[in-house]
Backbone as XML, in Angstrom:
<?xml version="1.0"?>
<chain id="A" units="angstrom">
  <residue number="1" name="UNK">
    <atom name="N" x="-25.170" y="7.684" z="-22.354"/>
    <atom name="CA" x="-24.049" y="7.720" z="-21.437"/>
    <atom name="C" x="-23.004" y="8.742" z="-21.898"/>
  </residue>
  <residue number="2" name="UNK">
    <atom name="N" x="-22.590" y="8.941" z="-23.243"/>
    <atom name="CA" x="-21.781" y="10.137" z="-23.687"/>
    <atom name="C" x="-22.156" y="11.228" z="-23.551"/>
  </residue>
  <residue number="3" name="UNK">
    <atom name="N" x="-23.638" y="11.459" z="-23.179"/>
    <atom name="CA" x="-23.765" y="12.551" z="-23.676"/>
    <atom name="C" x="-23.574" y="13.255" z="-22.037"/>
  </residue>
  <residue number="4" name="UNK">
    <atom name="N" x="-24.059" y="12.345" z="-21.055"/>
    <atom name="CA" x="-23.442" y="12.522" z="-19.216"/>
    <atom name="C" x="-22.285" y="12.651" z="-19.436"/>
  </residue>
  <residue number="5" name="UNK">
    <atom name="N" x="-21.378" y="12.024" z="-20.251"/>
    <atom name="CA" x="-19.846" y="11.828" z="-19.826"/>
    <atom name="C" x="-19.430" y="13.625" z="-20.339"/>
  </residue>
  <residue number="6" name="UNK">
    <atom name="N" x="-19.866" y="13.943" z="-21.763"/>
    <atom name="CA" x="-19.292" y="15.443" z="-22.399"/>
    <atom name="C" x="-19.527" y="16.259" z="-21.428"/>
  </residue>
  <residue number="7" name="UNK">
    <atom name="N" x="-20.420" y="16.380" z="-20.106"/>
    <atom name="CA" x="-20.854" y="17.011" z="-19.425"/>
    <atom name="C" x="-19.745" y="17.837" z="-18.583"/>
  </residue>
  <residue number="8" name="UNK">
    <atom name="N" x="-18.696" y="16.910" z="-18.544"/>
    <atom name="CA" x="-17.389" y="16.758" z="-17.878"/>
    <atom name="C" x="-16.428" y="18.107" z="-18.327"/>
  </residue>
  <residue number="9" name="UNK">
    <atom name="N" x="-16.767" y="18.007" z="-19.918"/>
    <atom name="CA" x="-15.759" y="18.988" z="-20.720"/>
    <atom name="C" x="-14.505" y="18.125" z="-21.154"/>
  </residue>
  <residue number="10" name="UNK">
    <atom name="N" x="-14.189" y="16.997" z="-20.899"/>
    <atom name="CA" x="-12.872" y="16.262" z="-20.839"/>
    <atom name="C" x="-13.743" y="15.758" z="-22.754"/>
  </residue>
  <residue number="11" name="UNK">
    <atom name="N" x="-12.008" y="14.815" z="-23.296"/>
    <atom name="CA" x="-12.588" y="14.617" z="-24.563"/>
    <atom name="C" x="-13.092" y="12.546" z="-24.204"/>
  </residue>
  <residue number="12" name="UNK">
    <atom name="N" x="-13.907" y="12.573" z="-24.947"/>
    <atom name="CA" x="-14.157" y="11.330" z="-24.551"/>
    <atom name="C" x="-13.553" y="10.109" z="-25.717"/>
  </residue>
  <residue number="13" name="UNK">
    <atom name="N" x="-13.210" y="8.874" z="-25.415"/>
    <atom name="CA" x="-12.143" y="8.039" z="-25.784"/>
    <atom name="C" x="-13.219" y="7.607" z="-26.970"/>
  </residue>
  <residue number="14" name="UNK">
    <atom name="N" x="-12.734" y="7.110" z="-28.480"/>
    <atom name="CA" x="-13.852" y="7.241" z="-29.802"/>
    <atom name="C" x="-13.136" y="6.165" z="-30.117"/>
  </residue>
  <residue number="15" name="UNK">
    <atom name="N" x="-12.242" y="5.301" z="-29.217"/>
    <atom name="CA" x="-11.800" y="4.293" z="-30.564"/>
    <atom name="C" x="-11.547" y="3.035" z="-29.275"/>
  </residue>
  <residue number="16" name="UNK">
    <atom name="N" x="-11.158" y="1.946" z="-29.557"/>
    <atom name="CA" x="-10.400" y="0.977" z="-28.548"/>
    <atom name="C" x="-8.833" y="1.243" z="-27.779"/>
  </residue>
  <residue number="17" name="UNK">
    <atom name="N" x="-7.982" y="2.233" z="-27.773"/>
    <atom name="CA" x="-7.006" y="2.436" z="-27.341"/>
    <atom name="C" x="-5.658" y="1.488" z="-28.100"/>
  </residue>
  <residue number="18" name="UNK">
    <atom name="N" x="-4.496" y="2.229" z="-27.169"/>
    <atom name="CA" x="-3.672" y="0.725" z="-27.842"/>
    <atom name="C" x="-3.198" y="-0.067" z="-27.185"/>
  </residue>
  <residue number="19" name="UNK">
    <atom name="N" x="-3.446" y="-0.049" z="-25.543"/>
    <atom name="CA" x="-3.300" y="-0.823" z="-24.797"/>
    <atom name="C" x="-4.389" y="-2.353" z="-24.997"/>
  </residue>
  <residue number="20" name="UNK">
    <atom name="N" x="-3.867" y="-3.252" z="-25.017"/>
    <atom name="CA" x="-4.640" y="-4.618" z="-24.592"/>
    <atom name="C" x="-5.421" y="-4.832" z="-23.904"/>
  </residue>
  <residue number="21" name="UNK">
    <atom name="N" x="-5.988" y="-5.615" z="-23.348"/>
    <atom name="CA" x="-6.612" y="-5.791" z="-22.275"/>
    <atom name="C" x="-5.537" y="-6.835" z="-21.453"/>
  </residue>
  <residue number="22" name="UNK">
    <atom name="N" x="-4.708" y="-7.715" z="-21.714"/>
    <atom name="CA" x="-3.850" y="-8.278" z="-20.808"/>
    <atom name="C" x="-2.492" y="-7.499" z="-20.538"/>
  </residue>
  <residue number="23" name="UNK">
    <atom name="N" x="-2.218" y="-6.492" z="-21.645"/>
    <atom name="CA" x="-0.948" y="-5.685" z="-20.955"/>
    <atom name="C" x="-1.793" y="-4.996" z="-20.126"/>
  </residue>
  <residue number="24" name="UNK">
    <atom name="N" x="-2.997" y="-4.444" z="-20.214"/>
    <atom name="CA" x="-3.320" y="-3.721" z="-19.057"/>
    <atom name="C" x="-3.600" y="-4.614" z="-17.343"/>
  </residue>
  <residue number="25" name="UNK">
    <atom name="N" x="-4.102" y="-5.764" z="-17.373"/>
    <atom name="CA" x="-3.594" y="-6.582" z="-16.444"/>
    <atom name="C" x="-2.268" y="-6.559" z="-15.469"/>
  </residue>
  <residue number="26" name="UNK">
    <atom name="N" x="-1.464" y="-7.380" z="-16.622"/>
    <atom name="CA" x="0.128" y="-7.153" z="-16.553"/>
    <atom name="C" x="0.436" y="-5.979" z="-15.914"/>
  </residue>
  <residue number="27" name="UNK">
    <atom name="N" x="0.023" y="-5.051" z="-16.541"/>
    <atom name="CA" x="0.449" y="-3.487" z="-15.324"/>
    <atom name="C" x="-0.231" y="-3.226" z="-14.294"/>
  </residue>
  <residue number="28" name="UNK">
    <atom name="N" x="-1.370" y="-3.778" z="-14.012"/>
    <atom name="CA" x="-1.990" y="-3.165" z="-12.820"/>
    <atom name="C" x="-1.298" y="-4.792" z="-11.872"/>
  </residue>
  <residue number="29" name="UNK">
    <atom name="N" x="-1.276" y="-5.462" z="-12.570"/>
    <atom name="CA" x="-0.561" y="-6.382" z="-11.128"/>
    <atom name="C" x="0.973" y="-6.219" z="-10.732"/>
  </residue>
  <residue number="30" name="UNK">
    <atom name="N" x="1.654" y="-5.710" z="-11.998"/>
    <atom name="CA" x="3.331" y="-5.401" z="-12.080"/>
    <atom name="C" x="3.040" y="-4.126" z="-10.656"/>
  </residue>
  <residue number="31" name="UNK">
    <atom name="N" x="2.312" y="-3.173" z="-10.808"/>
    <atom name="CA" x="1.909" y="-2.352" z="-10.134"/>
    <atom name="C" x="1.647" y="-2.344" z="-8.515"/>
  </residue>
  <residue number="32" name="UNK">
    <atom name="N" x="0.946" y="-3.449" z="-8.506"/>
    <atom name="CA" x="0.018" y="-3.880" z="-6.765"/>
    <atom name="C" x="1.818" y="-4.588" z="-6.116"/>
  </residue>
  <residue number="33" name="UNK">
    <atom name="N" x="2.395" y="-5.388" z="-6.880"/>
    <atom name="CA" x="2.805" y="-6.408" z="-6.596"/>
    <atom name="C" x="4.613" y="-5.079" z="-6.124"/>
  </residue>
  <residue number="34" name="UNK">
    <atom name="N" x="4.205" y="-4.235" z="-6.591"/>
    <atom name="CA" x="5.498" y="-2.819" z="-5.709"/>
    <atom name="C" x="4.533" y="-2.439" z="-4.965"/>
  </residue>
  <residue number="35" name="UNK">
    <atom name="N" x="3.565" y="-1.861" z="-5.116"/>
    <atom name="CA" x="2.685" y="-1.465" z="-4.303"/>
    <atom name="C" x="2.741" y="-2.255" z="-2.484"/>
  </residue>
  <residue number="36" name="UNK">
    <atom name="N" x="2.419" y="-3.331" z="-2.558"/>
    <atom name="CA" x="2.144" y="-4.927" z="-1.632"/>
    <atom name="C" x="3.872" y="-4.931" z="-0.850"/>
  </residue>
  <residue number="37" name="UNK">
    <atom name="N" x="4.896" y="-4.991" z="-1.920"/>
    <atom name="CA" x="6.112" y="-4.767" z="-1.028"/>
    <atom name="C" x="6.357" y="-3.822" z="-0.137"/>
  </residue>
  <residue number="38" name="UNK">
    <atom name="N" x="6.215" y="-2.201" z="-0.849"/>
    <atom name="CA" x="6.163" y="-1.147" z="-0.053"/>
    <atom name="C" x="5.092" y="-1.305" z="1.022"/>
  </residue>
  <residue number="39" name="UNK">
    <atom name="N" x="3.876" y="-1.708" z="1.225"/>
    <atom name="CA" x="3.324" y="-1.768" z="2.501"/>
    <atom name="C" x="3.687" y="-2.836" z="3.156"/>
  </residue>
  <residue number="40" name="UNK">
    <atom name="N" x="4.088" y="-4.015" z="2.715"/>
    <atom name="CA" x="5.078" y="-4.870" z="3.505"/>
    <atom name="C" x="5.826" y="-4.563" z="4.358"/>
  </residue>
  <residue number="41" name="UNK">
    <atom name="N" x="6.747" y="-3.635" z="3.562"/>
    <atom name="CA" x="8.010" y="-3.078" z="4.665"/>
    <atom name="C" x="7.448" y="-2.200" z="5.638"/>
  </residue>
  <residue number="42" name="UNK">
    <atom name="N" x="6.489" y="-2.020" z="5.564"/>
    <atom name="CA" x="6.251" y="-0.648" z="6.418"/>
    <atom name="C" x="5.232" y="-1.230" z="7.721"/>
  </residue>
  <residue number="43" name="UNK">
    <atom name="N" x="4.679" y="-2.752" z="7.236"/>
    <atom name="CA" x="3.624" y="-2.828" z="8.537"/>
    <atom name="C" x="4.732" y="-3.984" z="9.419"/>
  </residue>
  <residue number="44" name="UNK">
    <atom name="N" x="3.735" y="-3.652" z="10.892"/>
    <atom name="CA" x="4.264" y="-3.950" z="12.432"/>
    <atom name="C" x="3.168" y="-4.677" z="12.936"/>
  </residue>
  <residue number="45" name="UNK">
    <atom name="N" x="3.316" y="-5.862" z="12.423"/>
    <atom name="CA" x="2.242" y="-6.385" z="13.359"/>
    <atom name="C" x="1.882" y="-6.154" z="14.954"/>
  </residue>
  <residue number="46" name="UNK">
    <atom name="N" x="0.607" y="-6.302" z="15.280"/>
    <atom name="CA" x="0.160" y="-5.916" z="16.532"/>
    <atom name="C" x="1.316" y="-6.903" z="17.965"/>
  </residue>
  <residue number="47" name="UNK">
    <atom name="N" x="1.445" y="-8.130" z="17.535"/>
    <atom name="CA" x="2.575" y="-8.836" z="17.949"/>
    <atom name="C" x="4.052" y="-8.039" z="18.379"/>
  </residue>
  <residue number="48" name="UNK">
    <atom name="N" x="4.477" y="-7.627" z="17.414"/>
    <atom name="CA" x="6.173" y="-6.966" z="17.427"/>
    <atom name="C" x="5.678" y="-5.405" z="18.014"/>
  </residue>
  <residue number="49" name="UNK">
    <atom name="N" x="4.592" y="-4.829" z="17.848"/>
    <atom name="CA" x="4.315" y="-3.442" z="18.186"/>
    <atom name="C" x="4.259" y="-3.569" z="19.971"/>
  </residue>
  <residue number="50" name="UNK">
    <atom name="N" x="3.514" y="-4.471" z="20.541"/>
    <atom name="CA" x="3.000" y="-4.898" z="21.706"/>
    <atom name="C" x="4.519" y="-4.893" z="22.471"/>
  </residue>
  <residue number="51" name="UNK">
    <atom name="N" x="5.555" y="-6.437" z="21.844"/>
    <atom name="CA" x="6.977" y="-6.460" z="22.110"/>
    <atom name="C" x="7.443" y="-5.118" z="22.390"/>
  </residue>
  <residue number="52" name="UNK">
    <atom name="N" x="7.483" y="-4.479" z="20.999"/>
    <atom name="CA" x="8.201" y="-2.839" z="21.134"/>
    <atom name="C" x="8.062" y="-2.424" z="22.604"/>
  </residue>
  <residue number="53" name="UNK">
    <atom name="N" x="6.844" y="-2.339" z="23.013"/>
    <atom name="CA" x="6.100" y="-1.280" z="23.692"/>
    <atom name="C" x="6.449" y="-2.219" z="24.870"/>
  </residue>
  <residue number="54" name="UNK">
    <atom name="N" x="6.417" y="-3.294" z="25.225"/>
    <atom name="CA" x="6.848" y="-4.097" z="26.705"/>
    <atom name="C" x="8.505" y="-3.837" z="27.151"/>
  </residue>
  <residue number="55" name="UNK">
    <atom name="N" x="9.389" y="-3.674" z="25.463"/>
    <atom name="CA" x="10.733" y="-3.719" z="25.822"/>
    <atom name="C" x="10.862" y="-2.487" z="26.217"/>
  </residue>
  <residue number="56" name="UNK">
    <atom name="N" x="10.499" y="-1.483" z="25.327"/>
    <atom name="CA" x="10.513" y="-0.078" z="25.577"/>
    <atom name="C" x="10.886" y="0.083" z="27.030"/>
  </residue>
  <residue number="57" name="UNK">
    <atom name="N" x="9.208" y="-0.311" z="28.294"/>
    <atom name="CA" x="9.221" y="0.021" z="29.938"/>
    <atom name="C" x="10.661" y="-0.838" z="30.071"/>
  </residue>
  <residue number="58" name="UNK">
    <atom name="N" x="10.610" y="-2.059" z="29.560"/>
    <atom name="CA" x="12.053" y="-2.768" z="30.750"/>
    <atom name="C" x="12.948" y="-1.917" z="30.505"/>
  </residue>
  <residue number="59" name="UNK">
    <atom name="N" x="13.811" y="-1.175" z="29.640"/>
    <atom name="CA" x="14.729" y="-0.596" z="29.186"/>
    <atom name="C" x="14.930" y="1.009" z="30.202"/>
  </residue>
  <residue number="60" name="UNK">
    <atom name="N" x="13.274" y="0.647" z="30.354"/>
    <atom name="CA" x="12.761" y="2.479" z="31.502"/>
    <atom name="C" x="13.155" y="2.146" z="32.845"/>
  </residue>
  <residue number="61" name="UNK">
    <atom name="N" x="13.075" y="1.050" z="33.076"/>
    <atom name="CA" x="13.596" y="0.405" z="34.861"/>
    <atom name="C" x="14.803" y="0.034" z="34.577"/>
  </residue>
  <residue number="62" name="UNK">
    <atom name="N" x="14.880" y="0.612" z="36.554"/>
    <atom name="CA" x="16.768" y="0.708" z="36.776"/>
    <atom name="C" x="16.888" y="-0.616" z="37.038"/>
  </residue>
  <residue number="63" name="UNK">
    <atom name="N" x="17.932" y="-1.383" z="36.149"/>
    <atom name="CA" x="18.513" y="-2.644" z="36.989"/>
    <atom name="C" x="18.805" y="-2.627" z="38.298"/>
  </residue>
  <residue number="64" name="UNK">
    <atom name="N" x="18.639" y="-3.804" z="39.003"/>
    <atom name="CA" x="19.381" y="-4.099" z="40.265"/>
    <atom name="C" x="20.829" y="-4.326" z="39.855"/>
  </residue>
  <residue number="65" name="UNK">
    <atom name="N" x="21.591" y="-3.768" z="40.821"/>
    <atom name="CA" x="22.929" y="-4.192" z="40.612"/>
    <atom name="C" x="23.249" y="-5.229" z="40.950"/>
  </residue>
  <residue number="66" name="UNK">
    <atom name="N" x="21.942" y="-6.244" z="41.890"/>
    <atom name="CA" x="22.655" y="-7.634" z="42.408"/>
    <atom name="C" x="22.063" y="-8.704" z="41.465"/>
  </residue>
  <residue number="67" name="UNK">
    <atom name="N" x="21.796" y="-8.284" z="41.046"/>
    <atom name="CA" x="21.250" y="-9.652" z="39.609"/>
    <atom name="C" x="22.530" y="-10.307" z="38.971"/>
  </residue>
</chain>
């Protein structure tokens, strides 16, 4: 498998690192868990998009003035 990986030209990793295996956890969920907010804020459910798009036309028609 190293000898596919040198193939690359990159240097290949010769020891255990100094990351953990649970700080590395810890960061990939510290990570998802900004990640998960930022697409939070940003999605529109098909529900409120649909709304949008119904209020949108009423807003396009002229009131009656006798209502």
């Amino acid at each position: 498998m190293n000898e596919f990986l040198k193939t690359s030209g990159k240097k290949l990793l010769t020891d255990p690192g100094k990351t953990s295996h649970q700080e590395a956890i810890e960061k990939a969920n510290l990570e998802y868990d900004k990640f998960r907010a930022a697409e939070d804020k940003k999605y529109i459910s098909d529900f409120d998009r649909e709304m949008k798009r119904i209020i949108g036309k009423e807003d396009a028609v002229p009131k009656d003035d006798n209502e």
